[in-house]
VOGU-3710 file (C-alpha; in Angstrom, 3 decimals, decimal comma):
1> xxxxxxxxxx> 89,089/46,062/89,214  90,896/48,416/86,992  88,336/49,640/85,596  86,371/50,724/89,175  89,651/52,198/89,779  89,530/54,777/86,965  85,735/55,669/87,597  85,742/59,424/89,244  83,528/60,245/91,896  80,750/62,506/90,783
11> xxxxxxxxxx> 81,461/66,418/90,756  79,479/67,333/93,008  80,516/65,518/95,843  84,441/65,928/95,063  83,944/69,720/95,017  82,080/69,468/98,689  85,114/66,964/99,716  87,753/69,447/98,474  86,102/72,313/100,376  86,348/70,606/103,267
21> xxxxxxxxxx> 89,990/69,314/103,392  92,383/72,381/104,325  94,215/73,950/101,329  97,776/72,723/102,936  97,077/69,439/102,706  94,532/69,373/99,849  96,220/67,978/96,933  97,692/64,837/99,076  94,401/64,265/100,580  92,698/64,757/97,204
31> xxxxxxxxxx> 94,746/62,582/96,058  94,363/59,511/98,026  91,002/59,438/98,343  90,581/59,359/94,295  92,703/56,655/94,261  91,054/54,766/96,491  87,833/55,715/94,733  85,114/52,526/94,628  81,973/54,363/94,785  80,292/57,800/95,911
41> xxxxxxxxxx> 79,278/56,265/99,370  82,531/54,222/99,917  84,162/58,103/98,562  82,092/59,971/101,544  82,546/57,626/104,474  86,615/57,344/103,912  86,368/61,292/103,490  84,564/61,840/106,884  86,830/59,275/108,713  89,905/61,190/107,125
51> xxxxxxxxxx> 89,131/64,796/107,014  88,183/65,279/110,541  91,664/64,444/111,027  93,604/66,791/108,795  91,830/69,166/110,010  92,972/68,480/113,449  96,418/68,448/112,087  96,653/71,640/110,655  94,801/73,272/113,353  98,202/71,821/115,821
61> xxxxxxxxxx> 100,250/72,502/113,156  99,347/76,267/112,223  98,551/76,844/116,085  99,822/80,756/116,719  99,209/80,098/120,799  100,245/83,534/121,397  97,996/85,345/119,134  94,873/82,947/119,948  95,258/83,449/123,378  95,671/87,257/123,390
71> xxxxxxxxxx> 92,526/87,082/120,429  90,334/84,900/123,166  90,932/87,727/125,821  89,986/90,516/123,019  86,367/88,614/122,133  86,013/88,104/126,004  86,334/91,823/127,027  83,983/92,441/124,347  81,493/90,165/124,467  82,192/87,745/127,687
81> xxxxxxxxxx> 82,720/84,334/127,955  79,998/82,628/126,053  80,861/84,391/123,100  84,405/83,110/123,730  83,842/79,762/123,676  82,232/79,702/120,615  84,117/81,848/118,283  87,742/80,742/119,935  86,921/76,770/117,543  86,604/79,466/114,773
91> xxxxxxxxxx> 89,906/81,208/115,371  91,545/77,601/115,427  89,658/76,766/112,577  90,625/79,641/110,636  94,367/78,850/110,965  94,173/75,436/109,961  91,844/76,399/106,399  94,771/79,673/105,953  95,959/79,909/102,124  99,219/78,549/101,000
101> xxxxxxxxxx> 99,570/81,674/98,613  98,224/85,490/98,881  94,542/86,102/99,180  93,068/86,826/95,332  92,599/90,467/94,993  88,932/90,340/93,680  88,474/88,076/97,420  89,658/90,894/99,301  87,758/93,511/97,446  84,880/91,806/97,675
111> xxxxxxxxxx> 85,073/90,971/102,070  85,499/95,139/101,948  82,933/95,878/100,211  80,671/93,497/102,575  82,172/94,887/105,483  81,346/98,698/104,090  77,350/97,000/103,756  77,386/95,717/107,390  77,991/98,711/108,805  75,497/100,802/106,664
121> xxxxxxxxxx> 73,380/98,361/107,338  73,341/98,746/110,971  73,175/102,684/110,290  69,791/101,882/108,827  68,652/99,453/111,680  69,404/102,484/113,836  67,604/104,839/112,062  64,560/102,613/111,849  61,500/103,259/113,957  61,476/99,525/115,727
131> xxxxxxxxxx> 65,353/100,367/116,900  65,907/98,853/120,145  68,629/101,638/120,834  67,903/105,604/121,639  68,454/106,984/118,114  66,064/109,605/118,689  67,858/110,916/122,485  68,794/114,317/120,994  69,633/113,075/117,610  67,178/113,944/114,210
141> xxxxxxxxxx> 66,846/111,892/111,224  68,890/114,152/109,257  71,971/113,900/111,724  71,519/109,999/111,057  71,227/110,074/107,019  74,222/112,305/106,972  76,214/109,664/109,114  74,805/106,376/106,557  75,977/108,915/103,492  79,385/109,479/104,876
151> xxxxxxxxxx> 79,130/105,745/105,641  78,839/105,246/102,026  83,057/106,636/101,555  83,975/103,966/103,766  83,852/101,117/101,048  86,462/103,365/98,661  88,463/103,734/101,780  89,248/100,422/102,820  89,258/98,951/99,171  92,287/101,196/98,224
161> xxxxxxxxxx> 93,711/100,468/101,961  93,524/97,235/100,803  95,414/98,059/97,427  98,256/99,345/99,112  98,643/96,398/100,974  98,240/94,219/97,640  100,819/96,471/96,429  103,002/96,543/98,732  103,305/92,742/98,826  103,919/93,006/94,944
171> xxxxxxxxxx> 107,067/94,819/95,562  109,007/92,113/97,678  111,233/89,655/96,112  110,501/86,045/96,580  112,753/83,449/95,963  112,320/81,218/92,889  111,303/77,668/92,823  113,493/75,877/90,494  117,839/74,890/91,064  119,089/77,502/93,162
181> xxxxxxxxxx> 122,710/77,784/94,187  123,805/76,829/97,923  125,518/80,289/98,303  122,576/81,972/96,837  120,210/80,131/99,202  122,758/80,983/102,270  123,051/84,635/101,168  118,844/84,999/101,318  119,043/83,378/104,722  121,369/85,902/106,174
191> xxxxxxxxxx> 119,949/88,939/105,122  116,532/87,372/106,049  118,143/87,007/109,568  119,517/90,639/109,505  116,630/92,350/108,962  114,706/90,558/111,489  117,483/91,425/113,884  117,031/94,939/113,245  113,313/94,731/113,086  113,435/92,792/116,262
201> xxxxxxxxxx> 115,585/95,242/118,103  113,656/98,432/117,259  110,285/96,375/118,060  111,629/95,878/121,708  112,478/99,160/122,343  109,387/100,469/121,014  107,340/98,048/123,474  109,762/99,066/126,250  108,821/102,655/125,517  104,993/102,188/124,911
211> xxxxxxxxxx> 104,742/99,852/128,036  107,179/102,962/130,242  104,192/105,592/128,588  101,262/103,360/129,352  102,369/103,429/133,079  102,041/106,732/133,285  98,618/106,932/131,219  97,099/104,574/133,637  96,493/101,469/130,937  95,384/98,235/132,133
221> xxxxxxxxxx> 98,686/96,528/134,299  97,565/92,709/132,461  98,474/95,194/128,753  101,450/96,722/130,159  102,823/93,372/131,383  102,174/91,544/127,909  104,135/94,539/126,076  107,031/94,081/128,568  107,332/90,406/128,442  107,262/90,407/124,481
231> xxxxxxxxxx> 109,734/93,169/124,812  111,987/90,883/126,483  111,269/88,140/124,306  112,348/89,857/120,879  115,787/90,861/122,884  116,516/87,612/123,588  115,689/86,979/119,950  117,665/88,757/118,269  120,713/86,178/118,970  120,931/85,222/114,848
241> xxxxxxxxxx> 120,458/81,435/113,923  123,583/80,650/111,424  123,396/78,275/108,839  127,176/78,530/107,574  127,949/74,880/107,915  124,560/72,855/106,840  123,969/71,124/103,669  121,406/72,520/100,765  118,172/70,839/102,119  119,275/71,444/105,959
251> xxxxxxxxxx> 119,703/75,137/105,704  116,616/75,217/103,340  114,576/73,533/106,257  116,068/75,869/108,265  115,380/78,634/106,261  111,458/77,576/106,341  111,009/77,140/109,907  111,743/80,567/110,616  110,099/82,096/107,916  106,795/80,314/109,893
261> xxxxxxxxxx> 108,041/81,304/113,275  108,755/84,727/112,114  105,534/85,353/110,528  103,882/83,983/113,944  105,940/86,390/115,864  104,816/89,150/113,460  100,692/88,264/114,034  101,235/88,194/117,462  102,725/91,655/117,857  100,362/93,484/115,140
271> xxxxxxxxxx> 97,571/92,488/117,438  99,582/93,273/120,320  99,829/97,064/119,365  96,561/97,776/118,876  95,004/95,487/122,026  95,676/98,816/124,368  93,233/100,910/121,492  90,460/97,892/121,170  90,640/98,136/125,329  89,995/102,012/125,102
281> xxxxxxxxxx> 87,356/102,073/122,650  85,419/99,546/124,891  85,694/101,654/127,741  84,294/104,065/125,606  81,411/102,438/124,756  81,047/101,316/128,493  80,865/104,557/129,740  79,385/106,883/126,712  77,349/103,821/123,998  74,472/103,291/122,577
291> xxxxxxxxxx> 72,904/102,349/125,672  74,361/105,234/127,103  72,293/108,254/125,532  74,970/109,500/123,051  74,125/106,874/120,140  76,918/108,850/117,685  79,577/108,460/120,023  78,739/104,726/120,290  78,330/104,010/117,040  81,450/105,763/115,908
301> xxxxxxxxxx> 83,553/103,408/118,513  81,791/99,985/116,918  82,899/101,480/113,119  86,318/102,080/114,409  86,912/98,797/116,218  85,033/96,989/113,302  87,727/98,823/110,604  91,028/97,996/113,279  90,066/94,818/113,455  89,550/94,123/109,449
311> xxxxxxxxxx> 93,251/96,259/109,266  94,762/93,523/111,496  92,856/90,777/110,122  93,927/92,388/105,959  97,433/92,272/107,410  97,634/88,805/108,307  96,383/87,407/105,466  98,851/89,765/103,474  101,998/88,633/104,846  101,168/85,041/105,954
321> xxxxxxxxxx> 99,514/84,484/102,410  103,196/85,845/101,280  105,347/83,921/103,680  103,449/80,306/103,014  104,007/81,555/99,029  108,136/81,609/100,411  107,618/78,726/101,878  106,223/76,388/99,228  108,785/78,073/96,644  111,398/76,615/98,887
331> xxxxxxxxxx> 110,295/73,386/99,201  110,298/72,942/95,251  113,593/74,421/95,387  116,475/72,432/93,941  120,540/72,211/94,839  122,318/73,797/91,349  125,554/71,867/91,365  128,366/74,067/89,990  130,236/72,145/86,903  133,635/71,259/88,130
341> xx> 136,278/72,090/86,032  139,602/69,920/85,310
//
């Protein structure tokens, strides 16, 4: 018995098993299943009765309702309802598989680069004979090969985009893991709490002021409604949550829970400030696409929302990858008892 205890299942299928278990709750997973370990099919069955739900777990657990909800609306506007229901499971999906750390810098690099590819590659399915849209109506070759060579800048572009975002993350202070002082841990809470109140408070005004402008420049009433309501919402947010009087592990509980809630607040409005452009630039492409006999103009409005929405999508992975970093360096934080002194 001891020794079918110690026998490891084989690589392969551990590496498959590890993929599929969200990083949050990997090692504990991981971890059970080796030590119930008997063989590779006993291994694979308890995986596929367990995973399915972890996954499930994390999915209710990372759910930004918000932020999927105003996403859903996005893909539906775009590309209607059937389109919805499939990639909203993906949304979900992607939330419950997020990083507990920052996203690698060679990973980033690397989904820019392939972004930079997609869209030269649908410069070149344009441009091709058998091109189910009008690339000839009033537009040569040439105007086409100069748009795939400026295409080719766009790769540099969003890789040092990228950078700065990389960078910028590099410059904020985390917390160490380790003994940390009450005080110390009380004095990061409150000016955690300060800035967001001042964050919070300029954020509501601005959506006051955007959703008072977008009135008057005709926007959509459901856009100007959502950018009043979370106007409201961040006022009546900005009440501070005090931790004067809790113990080490209560105000460092404390301390995480609003680091998450923050950082879903934070998703939320990032895609909230650019819905009423993503709106605009399908009108656009409603009323003067592809389809409509000015291909440039078209095409020009898919790059744009394709690079907004990578923006967004680089800046959530940014901050949440640093915020779940916060996070897990305050869970392996420790109370550093003063010496008392006689």
């Amino acid at each position: 018995m001891e020794a079918a205890r110690l026998t490891a299942p084989p690589d392969w299928l551990e590496r498959i098993v590890l993929l599929a278990i969200p990083p949050a709750a990997r090692e504990s997973v991981a971890g059970d299943l080796w030590e119930t370990y008997r063989s590779p099919r006993q291994y694979a069955a308890e995986a596929l009765r367990t995973v399915p739900f972890v996954v499930a777990s994390q999915m209710r657990r990372n759910l930004n309702l918000p932020a999927v909800m105003l996403q859903g609306a996005l893909i539906f506007v775009f590309f209607g309802g059937p389109a919805t229901s499939v990639l909203l499971p993906v949304l979900l999906l992607r939330d419950a598989y997020q990083q507990t750390c920052r996203p690698r810098p060679q990973h980033v690099f690397r989904e820019t680069v392939l972004l930079s590819a997609a869209v030269m590659a649908l410069l070149l399915l344009i441009m091709s004979a058998k091109s189910p849209f009008p690339a000839s109506a009033g537009i040569d070759h040439a105007t086409w090969f100069s748009l795939f060579l400026n295409a080719l800048f766009l790769s540099p572009f969003l890789c040092l985009l990228r950078a700065g975002l990389i960078l910028q993350g590099d410059r904020s202070r985390l917390l160490t893991a380790g003994e940390l002082p009450r005080d110390a841990l009380a004095q990061a809470y409150a000016k955690f709490l300060g800035d967001n109140l001042c964050r919070n408070l300029l954020q509501a005004v601005a959506l006051a002021f955007a959703a008072l402008c977008g009135f008057f420049l005709g926007w959509n009433g459901l856009v100007i409604g959502l950018f009043v309501l979370a106007s409201l919402y961040l006022l009546q947010d900005c009440a501070q949550r005090r931790g004067s009087q809790l113990d080490f592990v209560s105000l460092r509980a404390l301390y995480q829970q609003e680091l998450a809630r923050q950082q879903h607040l934070r998703r939320f409005l990032r895609w909230l400030w650019f819905t009423p452009v993503l709106v605009a630039l399908h009108a656009r492409l409603d009323t003067a696409g592809l389809e409509a006999g000015r291909p440039i103009a078209g095409l020009l409005d898919c790059v744009a929302v394709a690079i907004l929405c990578f923006l967004l999508a680089a800046l959530d992975r940014e901050h949440g990858g640093r915020v779940q970093e916060q996070i897990g360096l305050l869970d392996r934080a420790r109370e550093k008892i003063s010496p008392a002194y006689p």
